[in-house]
C-alpha positions as CSV (number, residue, x, y, z in Angstrom):
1,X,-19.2,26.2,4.4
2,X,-17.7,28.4,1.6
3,X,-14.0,29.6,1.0
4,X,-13.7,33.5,1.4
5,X,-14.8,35.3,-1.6
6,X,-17.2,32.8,-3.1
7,X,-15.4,30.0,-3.8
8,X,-16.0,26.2,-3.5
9,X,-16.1,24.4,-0.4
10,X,-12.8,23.8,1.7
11,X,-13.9,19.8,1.6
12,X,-14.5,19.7,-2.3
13,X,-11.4,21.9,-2.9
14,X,-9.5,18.7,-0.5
15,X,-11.4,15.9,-2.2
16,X,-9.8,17.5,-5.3
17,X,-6.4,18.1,-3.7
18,X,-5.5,14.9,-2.0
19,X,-5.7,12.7,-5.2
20,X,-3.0,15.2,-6.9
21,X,-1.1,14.8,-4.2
22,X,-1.0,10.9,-4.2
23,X,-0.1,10.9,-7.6
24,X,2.6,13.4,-7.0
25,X,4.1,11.6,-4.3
26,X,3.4,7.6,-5.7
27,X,6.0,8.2,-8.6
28,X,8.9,9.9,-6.5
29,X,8.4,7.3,-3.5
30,X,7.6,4.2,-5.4
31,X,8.6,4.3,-9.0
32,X,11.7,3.4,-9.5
33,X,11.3,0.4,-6.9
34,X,8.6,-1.1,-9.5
35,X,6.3,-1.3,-6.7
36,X,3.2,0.6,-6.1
37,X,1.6,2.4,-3.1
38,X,-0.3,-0.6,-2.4
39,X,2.1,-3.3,-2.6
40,X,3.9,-1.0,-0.2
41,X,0.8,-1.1,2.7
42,X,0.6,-5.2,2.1
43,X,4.5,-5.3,2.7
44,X,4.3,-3.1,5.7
45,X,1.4,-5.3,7.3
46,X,2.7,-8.1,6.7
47,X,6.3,-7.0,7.9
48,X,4.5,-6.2,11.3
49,X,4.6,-10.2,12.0
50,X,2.8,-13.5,10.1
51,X,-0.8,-12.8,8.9
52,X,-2.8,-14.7,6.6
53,X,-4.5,-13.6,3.3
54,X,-8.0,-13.1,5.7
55,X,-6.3,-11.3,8.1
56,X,-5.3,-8.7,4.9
57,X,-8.5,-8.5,3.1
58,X,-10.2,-7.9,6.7
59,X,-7.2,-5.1,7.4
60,X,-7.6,-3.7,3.6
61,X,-11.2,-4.5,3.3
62,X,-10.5,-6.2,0.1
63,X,-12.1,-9.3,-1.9
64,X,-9.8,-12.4,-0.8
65,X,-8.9,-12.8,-5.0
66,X,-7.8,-9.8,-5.2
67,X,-5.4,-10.0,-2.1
68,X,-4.2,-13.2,-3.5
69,X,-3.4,-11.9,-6.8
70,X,-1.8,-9.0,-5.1
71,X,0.4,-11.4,-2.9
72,X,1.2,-13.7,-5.8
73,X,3.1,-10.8,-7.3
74,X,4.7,-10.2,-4.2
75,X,5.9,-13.7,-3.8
76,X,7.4,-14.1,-7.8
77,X,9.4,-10.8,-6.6
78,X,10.7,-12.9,-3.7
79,X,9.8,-10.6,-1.5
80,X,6.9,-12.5,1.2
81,X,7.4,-16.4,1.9
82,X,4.0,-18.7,2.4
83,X,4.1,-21.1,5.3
84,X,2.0,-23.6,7.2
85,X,0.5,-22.2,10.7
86,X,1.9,-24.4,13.4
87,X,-0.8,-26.0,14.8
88,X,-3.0,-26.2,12.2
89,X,-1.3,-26.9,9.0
90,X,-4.0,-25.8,6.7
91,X,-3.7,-22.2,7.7
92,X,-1.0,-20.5,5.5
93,X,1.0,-17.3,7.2
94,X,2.2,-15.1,4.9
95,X,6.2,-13.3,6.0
96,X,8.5,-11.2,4.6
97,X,11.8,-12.8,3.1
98,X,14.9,-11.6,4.3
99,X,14.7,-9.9,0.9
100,X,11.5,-8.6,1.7
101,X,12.5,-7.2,4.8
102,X,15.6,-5.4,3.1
103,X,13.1,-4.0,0.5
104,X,10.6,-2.7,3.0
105,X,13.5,-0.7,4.6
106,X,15.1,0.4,1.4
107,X,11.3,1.8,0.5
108,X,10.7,3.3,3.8
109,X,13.9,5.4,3.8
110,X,13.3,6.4,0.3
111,X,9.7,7.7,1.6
112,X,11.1,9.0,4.6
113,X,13.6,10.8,2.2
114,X,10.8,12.0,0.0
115,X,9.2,13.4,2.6
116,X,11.9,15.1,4.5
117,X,12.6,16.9,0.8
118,X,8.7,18.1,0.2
119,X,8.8,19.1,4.1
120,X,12.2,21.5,3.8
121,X,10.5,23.3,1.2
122,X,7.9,24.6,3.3
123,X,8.2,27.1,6.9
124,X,7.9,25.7,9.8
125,X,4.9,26.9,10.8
126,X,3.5,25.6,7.4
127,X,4.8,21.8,8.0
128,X,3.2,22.0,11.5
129,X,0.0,23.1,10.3
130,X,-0.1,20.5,7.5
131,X,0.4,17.6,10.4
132,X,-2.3,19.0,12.7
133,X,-4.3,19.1,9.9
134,X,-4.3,15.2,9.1
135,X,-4.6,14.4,12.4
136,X,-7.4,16.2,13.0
137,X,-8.8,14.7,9.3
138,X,-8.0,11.2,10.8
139,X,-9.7,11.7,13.9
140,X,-12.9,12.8,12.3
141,X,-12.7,10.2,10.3
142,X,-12.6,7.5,13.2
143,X,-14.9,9.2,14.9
144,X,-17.3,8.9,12.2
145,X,-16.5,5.3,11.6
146,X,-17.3,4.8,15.1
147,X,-20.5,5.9,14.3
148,X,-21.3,4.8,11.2
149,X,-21.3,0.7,11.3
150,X,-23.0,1.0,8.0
151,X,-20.0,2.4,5.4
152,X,-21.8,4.6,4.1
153,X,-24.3,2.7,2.5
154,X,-27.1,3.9,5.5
């Protein structure tokens, strides 16, 4: 499917879009908290209640060292706590700090705040049409990962 007049595809012209946006947004969201976008996902999962460094590289599909690293940095910031599982003592949960938790709410009114800004510049027709967009994008895309077990590697 082509764009009127000749031009490239409305899903190239996205793939090329989305990716300026991110970078647009990360800086005015995230940068002057010297945190990054995906520090930001790992606090929110892990605000959501105690997980365990499996439990994120299985949510994030991510390598366990890389989590680990990732959580290291979050833990010399004081921000998550490690502590033993009850039960079973040689599981580790992972938690925000009290600090953390502050943090996490300091960053999500700032995006929040980012947002509402980048939204007010727009009509209201236009906003609307940018949200049934996405959801529409992120139902096609777990539809598709419904049925396609394989990740793309068929």
């Amino acid at each position: 499917m082509k764009k009127k007049g000749g031009g490239i595809p409305p899903y190239r012209e996205f793939s090329e879009l989305l990716p300026r946006v991110m970078l647009a947004l990360g800086p005015r969201i995230y940068g002057a908290y010297g945190v990054t976008a995906q520090q930001f996902r790992y606090l929110q999962e892990i605000g959501r209640g105690p997980v365990t460094v499996g439990d994120l590289a299985a949510r994030f599909q991510a390598k366990a060292p890389a989590v680990t690293r990732l959580l290291r940095r979050l833990e010399e910031k004081g921000w998550i706590a490690r502590r033993p599982a009850e039960g079973d003592r040689r599981m580790v949960l992972l938690e925000l700090t009290p600090e953390g938790k502050k943090f996490l709410d300091t960053l999500a009114r700032n995006r929040e705040e980012v947002f509402r800004r980048t939204f007010a510049r727009l009509a209201g027709e236009e906003q609307e049409m940018i949200v049934r967009a996405f959801r529409l994008l992120l139902q096609a895309l777990t539809e598709e990962g419904e049925n396609n077990t394989t990740g793309g590697k068929g």
